[in-house]
VOBA-1610 file (N, C-alpha, C; in pm, whole numbers, padded with zeros to 5 digits, always signed):
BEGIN
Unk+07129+09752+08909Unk+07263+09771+08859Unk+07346+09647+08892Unk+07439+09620+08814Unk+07496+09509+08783Unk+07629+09518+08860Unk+07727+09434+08946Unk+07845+09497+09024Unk+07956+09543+08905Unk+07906+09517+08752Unk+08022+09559+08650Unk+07977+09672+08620Unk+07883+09737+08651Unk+07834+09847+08573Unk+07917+09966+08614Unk+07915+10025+08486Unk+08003+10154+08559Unk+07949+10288+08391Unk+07839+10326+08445Unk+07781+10417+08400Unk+07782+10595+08398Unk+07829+10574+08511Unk+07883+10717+08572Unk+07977+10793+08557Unk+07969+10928+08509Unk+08148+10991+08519Unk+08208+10937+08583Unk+08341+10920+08592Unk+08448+10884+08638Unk+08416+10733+08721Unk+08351+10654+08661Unk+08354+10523+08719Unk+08446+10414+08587Unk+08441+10468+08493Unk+08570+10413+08448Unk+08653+10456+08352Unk+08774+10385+08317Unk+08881+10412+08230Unk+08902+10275+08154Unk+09051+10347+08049Unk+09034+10268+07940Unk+09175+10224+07976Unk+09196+10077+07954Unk+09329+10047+07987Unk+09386+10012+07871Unk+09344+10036+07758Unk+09418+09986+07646Unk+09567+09968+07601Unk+09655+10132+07627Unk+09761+10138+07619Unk+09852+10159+07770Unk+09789+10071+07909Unk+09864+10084+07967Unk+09904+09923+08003Unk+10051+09919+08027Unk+10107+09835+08037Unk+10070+09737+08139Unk+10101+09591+08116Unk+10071+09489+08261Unk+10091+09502+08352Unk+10086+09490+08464Unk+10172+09511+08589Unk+10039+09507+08702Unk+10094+09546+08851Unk+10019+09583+08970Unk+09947+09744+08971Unk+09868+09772+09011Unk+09843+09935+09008Unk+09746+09928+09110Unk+09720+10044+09191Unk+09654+10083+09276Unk+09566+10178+09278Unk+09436+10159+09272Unk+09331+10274+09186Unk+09288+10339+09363Unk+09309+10469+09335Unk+09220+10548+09470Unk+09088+10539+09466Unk+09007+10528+09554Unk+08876+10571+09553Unk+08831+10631+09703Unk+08782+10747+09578Unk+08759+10872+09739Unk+08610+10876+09778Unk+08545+10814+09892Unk+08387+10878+09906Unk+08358+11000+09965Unk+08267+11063+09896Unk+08191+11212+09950Unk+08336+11303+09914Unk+08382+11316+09812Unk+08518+11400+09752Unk+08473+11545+09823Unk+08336+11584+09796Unk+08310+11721+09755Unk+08223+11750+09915Unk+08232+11649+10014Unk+08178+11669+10132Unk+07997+11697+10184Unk+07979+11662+10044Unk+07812+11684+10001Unk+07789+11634+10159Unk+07751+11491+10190Unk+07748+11462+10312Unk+07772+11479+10445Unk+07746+11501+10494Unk+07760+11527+10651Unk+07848+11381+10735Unk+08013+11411+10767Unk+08021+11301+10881Unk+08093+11354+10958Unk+08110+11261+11032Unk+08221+11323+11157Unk+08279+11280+11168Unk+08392+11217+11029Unk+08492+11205+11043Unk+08519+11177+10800Unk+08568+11290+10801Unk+08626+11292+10678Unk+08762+11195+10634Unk+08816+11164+10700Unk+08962+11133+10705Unk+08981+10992+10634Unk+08828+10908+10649Unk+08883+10758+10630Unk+08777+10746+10554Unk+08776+10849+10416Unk+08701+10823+10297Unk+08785+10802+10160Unk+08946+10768+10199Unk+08999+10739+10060Unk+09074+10613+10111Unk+09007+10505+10026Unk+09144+10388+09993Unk+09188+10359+09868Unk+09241+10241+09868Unk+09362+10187+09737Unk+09299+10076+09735Unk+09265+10049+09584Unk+09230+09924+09540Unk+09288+09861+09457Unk+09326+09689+09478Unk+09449+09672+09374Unk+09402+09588+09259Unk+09428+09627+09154Unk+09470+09578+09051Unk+09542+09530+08955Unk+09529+09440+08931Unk+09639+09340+08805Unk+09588+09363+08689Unk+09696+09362+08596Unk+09647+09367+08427Unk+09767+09287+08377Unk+09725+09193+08332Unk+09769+09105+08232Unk+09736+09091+08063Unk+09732+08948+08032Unk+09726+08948+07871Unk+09831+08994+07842Unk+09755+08973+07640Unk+09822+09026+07547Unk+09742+09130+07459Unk+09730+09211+07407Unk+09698+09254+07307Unk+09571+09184+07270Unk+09425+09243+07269Unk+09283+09183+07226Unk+09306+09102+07313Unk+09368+09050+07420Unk+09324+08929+07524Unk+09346+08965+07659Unk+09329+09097+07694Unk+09314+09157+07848Unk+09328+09090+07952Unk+09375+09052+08083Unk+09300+09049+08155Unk+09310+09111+08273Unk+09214+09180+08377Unk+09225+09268+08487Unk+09139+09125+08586Unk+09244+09161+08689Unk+09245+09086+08839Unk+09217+09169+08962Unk+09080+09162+09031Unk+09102+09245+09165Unk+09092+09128+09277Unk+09150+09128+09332Unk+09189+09005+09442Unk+09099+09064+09558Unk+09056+08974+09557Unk+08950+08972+09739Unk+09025+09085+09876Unk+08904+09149+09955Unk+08935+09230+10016Unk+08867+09220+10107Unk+08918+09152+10268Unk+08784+09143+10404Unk+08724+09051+10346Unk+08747+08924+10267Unk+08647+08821+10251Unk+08567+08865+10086Unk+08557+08985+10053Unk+08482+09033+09978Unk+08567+09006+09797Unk+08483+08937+09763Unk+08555+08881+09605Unk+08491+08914+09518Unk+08531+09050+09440Unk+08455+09098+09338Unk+08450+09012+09201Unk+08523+08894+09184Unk+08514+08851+09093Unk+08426+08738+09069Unk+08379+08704+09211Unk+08294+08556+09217Unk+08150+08650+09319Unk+08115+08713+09243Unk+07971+08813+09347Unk+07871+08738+09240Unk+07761+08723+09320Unk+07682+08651+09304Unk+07632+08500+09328
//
């Protein structure tokens, strides 16, 4: 799997008609507690996102996180 892939229910959305700006996408691990831990609490963060462009010329920005740069992987 590819780090763009997003094959899965709810691994993505359509940003077509939402406007430019900053936004902050949640992502929750083990929602449904399938897993076993001992400690539930620090399985949801905020990931940020930019959306720019114009119209047919998109563009989405996720800025590096802990060193980690999803846009330059590989």
């Amino acid at each position: 799997m590819t780090p763009t892939s997003s094959f899965l229910p709810g691994q993505a959305f359509k940003i077509n008609n939402v406007p430019n700006g900053t936004y902050y996408i949640e992502i929750i691990a083990n929602p449904n507690h399938v897993l076993d831990e001992s400690n539930y609490r620090n399985n949801v963060s905020l990931r940020k996102v930019i959306l720019g462009g114009t119209p047919g010329h998109r563009t989405v920005r996720v800025p590096a996180v802990h060193g980690i740069d999803p846009e330059h992987i590989g």
